[in-house]
Steps between C-alpha positions, in 0.01 A plus 500: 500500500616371151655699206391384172635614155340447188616528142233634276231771482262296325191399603640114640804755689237761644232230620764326697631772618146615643470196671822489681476834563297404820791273604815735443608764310502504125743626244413430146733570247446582157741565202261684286378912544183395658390122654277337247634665190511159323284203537198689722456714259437294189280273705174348379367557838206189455388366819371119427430246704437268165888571368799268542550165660307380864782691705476802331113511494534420926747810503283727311218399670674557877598847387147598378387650849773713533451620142113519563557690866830642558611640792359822638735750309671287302352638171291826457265272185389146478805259396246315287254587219262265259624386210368149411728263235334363191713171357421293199603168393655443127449205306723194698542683823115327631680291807704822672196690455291260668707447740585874587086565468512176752742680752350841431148382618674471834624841536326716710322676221488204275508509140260400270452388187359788228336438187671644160258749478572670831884433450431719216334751761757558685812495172386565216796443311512131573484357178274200443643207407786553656414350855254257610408564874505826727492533856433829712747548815304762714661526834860600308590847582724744461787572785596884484852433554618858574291485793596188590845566486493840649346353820771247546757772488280722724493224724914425510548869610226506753 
């Protein structure tokens, strides 16, 4: 049997503690009144398997089932909810958009390519003129990261 100690109540500090927690026991310490004070709570909380650079798509993409299915008790509502992520291309910025629409045709809820109109649709405070192309990211969702995090700490003092 293993001790481990970790330093931080964030969500990185309770996760790793949850998983070690099978190996050893866990103390996590935190400077602040109450672990995630800081940086959990101002996250943006978008899951998105179309963000960042091939590693960090293969990450987000690993953690998706445990997101998607948790395990039994680990959270009392879903971890994940729709939320879909419109992006539009300005004048100049054609070759990163194509080749983020090229990578995010590969995701497992691939993007796709949207007309102006329907960009419109869905913000209609986009202001024409202003961009050239718009693409529709549908399988992005929202992580509710007090659950989240509140599981991994359940989980360190099981």
């Amino acid at each position: 049997m293993r001790d481990f100690l970790i330093i931080g109540g964030g969500v990185a500090g309770a996760a790793a503690g949850y998983f070690l927690a099978g190996s050893g026991r866990v103390t996590l310490l935190e400077r602040e009144q109450a672990p995630g004070l800081h940086s959990t709570g101002r996250s943006a909380a978008l899951f998105s398997e179309y963000f960042g650079n091939r590693a960090v798509r293969a990450l987000t993409a690993a953690s998706r089932s445990f997101l998607a299915v948790p395990p039994p008790g680990f959270a009392d509502v879903p971890l994940l909810g729709p939320r879909g992520v419109l992006a539009v291309c300005p004048a100049g910025g054609e070759k990163a958009f194509e080749e983020a629409l090229n990578e995010g045709r590969r995701a497992p809820s691939p993007a796709v390519e949207i007309d102006a109109a329907e960009a419109l649709r869905h913000c209609p405070v986009l202001r024409p003129g202003r961009w050239t192309r718009a693409m529709l990211k549908p399988g992005a969702m929202d992580i509710d990261v007090d659950a989240l995090h509140q599981g991994f700490l359940r989980g360190i003092k099981a």
